[in-house]
C-alpha positions in Angstrom: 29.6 22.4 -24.6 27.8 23.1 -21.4 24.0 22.4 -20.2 22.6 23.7 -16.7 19.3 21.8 -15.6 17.2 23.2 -12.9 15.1 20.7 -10.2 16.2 19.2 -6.9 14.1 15.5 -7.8 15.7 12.4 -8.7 14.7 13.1 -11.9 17.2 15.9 -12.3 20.8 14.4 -10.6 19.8 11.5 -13.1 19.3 13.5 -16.0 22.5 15.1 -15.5 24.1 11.7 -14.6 22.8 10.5 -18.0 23.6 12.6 -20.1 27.4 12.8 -18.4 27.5 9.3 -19.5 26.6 9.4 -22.7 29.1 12.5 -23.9 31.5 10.3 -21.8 30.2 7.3 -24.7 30.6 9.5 -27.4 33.9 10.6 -26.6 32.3 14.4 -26.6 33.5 17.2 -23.6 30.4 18.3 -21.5 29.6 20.5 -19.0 26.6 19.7 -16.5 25.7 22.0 -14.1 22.0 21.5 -11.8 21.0 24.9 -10.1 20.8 24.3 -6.4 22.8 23.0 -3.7 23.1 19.1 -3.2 22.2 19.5 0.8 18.6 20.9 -0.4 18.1 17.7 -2.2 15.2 15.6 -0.2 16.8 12.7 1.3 15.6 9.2 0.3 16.7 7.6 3.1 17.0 3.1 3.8 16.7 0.1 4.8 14.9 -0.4 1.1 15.6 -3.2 -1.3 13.8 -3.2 -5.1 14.7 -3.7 -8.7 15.8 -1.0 -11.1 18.0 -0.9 -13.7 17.9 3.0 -14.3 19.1 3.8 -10.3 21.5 0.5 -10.5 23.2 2.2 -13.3 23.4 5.7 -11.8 25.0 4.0 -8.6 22.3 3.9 -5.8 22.8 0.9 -3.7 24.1 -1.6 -6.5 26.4 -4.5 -5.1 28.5 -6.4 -7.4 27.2 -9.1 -9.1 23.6 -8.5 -8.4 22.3 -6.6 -11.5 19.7 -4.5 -11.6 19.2 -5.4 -7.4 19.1 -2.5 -5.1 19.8 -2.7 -1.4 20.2 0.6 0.5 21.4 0.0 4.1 19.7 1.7 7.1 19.6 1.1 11.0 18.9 -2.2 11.7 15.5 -1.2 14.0 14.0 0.3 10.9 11.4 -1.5 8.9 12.6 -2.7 5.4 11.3 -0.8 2.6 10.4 -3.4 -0.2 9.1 -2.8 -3.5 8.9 -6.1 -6.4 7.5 -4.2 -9.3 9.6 -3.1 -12.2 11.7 0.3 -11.8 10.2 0.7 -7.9 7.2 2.4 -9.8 4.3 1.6 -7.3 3.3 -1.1 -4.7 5.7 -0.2 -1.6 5.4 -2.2 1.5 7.5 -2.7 4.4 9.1 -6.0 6.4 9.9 -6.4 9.7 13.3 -6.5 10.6 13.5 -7.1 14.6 11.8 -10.4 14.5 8.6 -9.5 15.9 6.7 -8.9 12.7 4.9 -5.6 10.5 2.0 -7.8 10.2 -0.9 -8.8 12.4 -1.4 -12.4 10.9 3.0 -12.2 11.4 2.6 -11.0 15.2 0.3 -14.2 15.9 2.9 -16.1 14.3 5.2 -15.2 16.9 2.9 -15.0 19.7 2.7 -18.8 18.6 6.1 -19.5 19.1 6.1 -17.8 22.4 3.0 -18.8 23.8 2.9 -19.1 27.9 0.9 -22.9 27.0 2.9 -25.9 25.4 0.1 -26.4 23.3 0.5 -23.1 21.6 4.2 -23.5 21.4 3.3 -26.6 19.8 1.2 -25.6 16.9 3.9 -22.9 16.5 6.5 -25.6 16.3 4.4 -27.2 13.5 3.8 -24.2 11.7 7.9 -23.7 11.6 8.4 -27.8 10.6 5.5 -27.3 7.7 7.6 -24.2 6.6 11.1 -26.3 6.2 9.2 -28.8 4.8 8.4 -26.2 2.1 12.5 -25.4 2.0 11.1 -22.1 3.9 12.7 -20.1 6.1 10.6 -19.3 9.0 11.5 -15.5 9.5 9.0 -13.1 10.2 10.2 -11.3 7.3 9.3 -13.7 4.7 6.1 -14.2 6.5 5.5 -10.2 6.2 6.5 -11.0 2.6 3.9 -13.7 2.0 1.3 -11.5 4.3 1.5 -7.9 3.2 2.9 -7.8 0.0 0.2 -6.3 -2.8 0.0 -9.4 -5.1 -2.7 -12.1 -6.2 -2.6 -15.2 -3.6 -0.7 -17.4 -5.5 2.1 -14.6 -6.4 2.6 -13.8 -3.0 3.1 -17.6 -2.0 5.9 -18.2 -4.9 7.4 -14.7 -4.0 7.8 -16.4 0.2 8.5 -19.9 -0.8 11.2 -18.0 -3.3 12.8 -15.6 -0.4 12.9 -18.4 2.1 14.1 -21.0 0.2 17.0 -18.1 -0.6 17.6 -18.1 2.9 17.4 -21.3 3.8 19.7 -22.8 0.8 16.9 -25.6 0.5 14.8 -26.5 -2.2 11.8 -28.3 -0.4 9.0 -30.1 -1.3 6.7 -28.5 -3.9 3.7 -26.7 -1.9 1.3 -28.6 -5.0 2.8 -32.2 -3.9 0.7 -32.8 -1.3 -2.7 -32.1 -3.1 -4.9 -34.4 -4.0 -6.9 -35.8 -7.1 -10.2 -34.8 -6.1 -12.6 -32.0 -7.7 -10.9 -27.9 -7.3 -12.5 -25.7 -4.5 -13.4 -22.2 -4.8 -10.5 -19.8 -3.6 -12.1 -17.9 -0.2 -13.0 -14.4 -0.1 -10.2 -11.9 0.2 -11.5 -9.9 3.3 -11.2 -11.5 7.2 -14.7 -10.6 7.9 -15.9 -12.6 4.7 -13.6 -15.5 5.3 -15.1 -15.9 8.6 -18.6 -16.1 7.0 -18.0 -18.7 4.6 -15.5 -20.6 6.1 -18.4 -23.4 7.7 -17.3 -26.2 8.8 -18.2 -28.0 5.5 -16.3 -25.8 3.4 -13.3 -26.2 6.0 -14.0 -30.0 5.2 -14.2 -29.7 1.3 -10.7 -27.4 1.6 -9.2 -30.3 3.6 -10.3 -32.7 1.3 -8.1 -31.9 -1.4 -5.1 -32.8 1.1 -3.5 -36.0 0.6 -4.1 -38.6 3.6 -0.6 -38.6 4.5 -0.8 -35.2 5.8 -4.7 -34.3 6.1 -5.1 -35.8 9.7 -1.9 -33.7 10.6 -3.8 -30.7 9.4 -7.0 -30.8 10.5 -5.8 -31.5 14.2 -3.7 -27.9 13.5 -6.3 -26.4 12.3 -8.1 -27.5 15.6 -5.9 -26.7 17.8 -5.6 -23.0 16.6 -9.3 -22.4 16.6 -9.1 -24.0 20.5 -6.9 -20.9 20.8 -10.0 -18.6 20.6 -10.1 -15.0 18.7 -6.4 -14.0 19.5 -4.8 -16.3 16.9 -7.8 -16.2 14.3 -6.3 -13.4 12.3 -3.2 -15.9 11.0 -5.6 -19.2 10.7 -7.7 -17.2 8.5 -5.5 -15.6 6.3 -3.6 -18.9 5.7 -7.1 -20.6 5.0 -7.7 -17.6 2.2 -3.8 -18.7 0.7 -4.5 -22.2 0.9 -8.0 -22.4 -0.5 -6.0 -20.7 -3.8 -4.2 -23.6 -4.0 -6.6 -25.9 -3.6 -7.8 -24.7 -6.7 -5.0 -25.8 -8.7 -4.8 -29.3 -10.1 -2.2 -31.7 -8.6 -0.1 -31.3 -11.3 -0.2 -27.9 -11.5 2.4 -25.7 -10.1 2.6 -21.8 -8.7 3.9 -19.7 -11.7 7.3 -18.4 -12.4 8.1 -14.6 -10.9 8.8 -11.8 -12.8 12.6 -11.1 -12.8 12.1 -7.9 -10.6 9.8 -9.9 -8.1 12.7 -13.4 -8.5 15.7 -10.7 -7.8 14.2 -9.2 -4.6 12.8 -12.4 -3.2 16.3 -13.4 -3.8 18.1 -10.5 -2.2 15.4 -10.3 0.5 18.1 -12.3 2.9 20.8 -9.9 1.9 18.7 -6.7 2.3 17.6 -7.5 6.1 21.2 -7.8 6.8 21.7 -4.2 4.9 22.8 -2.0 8.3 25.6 0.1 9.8 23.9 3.2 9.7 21.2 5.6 7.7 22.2 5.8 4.3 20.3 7.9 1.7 20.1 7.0 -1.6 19.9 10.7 -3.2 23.1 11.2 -1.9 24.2 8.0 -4.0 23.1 9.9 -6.9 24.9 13.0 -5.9 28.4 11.6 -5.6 28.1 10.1 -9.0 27.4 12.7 -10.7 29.8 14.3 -8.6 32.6 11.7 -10.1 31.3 12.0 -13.3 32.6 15.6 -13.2 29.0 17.6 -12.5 28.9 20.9 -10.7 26.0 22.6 -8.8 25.4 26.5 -9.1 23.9 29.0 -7.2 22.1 30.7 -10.2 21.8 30.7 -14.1 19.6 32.3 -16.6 18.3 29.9 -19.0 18.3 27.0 -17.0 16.5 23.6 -18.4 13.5 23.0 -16.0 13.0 19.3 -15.1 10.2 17.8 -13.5 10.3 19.0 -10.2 7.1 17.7 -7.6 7.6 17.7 -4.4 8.5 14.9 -2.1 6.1 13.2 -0.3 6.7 12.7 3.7 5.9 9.1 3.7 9.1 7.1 3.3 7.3 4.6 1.2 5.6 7.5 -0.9 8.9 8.8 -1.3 10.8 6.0 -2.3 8.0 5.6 -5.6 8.5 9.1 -5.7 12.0 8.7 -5.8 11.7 5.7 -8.4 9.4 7.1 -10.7 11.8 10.2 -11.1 14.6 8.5 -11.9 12.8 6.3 -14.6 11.0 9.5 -16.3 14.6 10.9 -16.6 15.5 7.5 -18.2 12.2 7.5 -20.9 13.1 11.2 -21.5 16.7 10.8 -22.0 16.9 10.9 -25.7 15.0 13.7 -26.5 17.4 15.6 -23.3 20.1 14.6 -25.6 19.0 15.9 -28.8 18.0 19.3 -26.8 21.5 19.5 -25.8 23.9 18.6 -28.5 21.3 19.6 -31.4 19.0 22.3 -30.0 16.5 24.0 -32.3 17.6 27.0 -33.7 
């Protein structure tokens, strides 16, 4: 029994990969052939970590003992590709890498660190001691993370403290330990122009109100000293004002809730993937060898080819990794019906 599918997507080397598998499964002999050649295939190419148990069982980037985790390696000056949502589907964004940052709130960060006066270098060092405090690693990536990445507030800041505490190996002190008993605050607008208009000087005093005294005189002189810096550090104060006013509308019992397992396995993995190099690596490729060892062929031509989903790739990496992603998981919801076409085709 033989089947020939026609498409040069994802969607098509995991069709083909699938249904290898499952003949394999069955104990039943099958021919797969795709029309093309492999080196016409787009390449999908890394540093890109995400969660997917379609890809991780057709081979692309999966690591042993890590599940459904993907990491695909790439030159280590290239911006990691990250995606938390389930199967890779949508929501790409990138980390930095190199240390200097993707994000502008990020960049001030460092430019904190490194600032020609002691007393920015200061408020940088206390930025980086409030972050171990957390059990946080104080990596520009997990800052891009906690930054850029497209989730509500509070998501985003289990999804960092989550990734750096990975890195780190600490577990910290709970971000919700150092609130307060006094009445919630409204969470601040979500846009840096709005922020700025709200955030008055009493509204900065109701948010630091619901800090315990142990650490409210700590940071209010922070918050001090940053807005002494003047206009070319406001983008990070402001943006951590907008995360924290979030979680100053928690109770103090409260607590930031649990990830998703895609969004716990990449925060997890995050440490792992920024340490992915040794070269571009291109995870249709991946998909090609394996269905390569899984005894596929490629031909130039056939005449009654099955014809697969076939939309072209974006030029975008990040548009082509979801590209990539919501190939292979279309191949994986259509997989049964494939498999009744092939072994039980309408007469």
């Amino acid at each position: 029994m033989s089947v020939i599918l026609k498409g040069s997507s994802a969607s098509t080397l995991t069709a083909g990969i699938l249904l290898l598998s499952r003949a394999r499964g069955f104990g039943q002999r099958l021919a797969v052939e795709i029309v093309g050649a492999p080196e016409d295939m787009a390449q999908v190419e890394g540093p890109a970590i995400l969660h997917s148990a379609v890809l991780a069982g057709c081979g692309v980037g999966r690591r042993l003992g890590s599940g459904s985790l993907i990491i695909v390696p790439g030159p280590p000056t290239s911006p990691l590709a990250v995606c938390h949502s389930q199967d890779g589907i949508e929501g790409w964004f990138l980390v930095d890498r190199s240390g200097g940052g993707l994000h502008p709130a990020t960049r001030q960060f460092v430019s904190l660190c490194r600032h020609r006066g002691a007393e920015g270098r200061e408020l940088g060092r206390q930025m980086r001691v409030a972050l171990s405090v957390l059990g946080c690693s104080p990596e520009p990536a997990v800052l891009d993370l906690l930054f850029a990445s497209p989730a509500a507030p509070t998501v985003r800041l289990a999804l960092a403290l989550r990734a750096g505490r990975a890195m780190s190996g600490r577990i910290g002190t709970p971000l919700t330990h150092y609130l307060s008993t006094g009445g919630l605050s409204e969470p601040l607008p979500d846009t840096l122009k709005e922020i700025r208009e709200v955030l008055t000087p009493s509204r900065t005093s109701a948010l630091l109100d619901r800090i315990r005294l142990s650490a409210r005189d700590d940071v209010e002189e922070w918050v001090t000293g940053m807005r002494d810096l003047g206009p070319d550090h406001e983008h990070l104060l402001l943006v951590l004002a907008e995360l924290f006013s979030h979680v100053t509308s928690l109770p103090p019992q409260g607590m930031l809730a649990p990830l998703p397992p895609s969004m716990d396995a990449v925060a997890v993995g995050l440490g792992a993937a920024l340490g992915a190099t040794g070269g571009a690596r291109d995870a249709m490729a991946d998909l090609v060898d394996v269905f390569r060892f899984l005894g596929g062929r490629f031909t130039g031509s056939a005449r009654f080819p099955i014809n697969l989903p076939d939309d072209p790739p974006p030029a975008d990496r990040l548009a082509r990794w979801a590209w990539f992603s919501r190939s292979a998981r279309r191949s994986a919801d259509d997989a049964e019906a494939l498999w009744r076409r092939v072994v039980d085709p309408v007469q």
